[in-house]
C-alpha positions in Angstrom: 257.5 62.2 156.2 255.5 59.4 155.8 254.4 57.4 153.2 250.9 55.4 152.9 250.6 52.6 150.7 247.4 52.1 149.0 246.7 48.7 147.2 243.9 48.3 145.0 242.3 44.7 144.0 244.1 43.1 141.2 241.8 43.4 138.0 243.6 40.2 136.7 241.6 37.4 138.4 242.6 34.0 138.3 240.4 32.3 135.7 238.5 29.0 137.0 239.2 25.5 135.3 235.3 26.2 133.6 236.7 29.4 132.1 240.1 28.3 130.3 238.3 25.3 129.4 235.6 27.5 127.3 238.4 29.9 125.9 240.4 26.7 125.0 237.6 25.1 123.4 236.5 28.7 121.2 240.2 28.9 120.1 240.0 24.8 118.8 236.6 26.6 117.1 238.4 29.4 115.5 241.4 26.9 114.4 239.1 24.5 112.8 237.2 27.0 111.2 240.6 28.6 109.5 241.8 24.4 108.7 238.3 24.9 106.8 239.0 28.1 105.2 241.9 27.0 103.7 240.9 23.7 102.5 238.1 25.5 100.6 240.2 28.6 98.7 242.9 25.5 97.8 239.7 23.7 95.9 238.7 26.8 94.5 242.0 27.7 92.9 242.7 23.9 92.0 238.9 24.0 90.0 240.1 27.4 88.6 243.1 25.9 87.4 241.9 23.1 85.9 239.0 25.4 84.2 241.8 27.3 82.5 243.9 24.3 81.6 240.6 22.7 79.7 239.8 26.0 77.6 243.5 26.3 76.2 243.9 22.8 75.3 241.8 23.3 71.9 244.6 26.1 71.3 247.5 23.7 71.5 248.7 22.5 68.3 249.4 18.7 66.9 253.3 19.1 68.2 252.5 20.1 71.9 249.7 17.5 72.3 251.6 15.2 71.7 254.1 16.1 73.6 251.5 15.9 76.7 250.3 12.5 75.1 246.7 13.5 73.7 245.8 13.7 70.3 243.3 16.4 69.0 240.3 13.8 68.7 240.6 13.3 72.2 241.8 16.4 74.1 238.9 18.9 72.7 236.6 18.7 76.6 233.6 20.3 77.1 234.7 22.8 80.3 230.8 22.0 81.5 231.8 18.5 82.3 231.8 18.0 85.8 235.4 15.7 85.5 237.2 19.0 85.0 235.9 20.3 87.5 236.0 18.2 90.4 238.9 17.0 92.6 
C-alpha cells in the first residue's frame, strides 16, 4: 500500500519588518490609550470624592472640626467653587 503525502501552503506567513512594526506600533496605541483611561476615571473619582467630603463638612459638629483643625466659620465651602473640585 502506498501512502501519498499531500502538503498544503502554510497559511502562517512570515510577517515583514513593515508589518510587526505597524502591529507594534497599534498595540503602543491601544496601551497609551488605556494609560489615558485610567488617568481619567482616577480624576473623576478623586473630584467625586472631594465633592462628597465638601457637602458633609457643614454636618460635622464643633468637636470633630476640630479635630480635623477647621473651625465652623471657616469650613462651611461653597461645593461650586472650583478649588474643590480640581486636582
Amino acid at each position: 500500500m502506498t501512502y501519498i503525502a499531500f502538503t498544503y501552503p502554510s497559511k502562517n506567513r512570515e510577517q515583514t519588518v513593515e508589518e510587526r512594526e505597524k502591529k507594534a506600533h497599534s498595540l503602543r496605541r491601544v496601551a497609551s490609550l488605556l494609560r489615558l483611561w485610567r488617568r481619567a476615571c482616577t480624576a473623576l473619582a478623586e473630584w467625586s470624592s472631594r465633592a462628597l467630603q465638601c457637602e458633609s463638612l457643614p454636618q460635622l459638629n464643633d468637636y470633630l472640626l476640630a479635630d480635623i483643625g477647621l473651625r465652623r466659620e471657616k469650613q462651611i465651602v461653597d461645593p461650586s467653587k472650583v478649588f474643590c473640585w480640581l486636582p
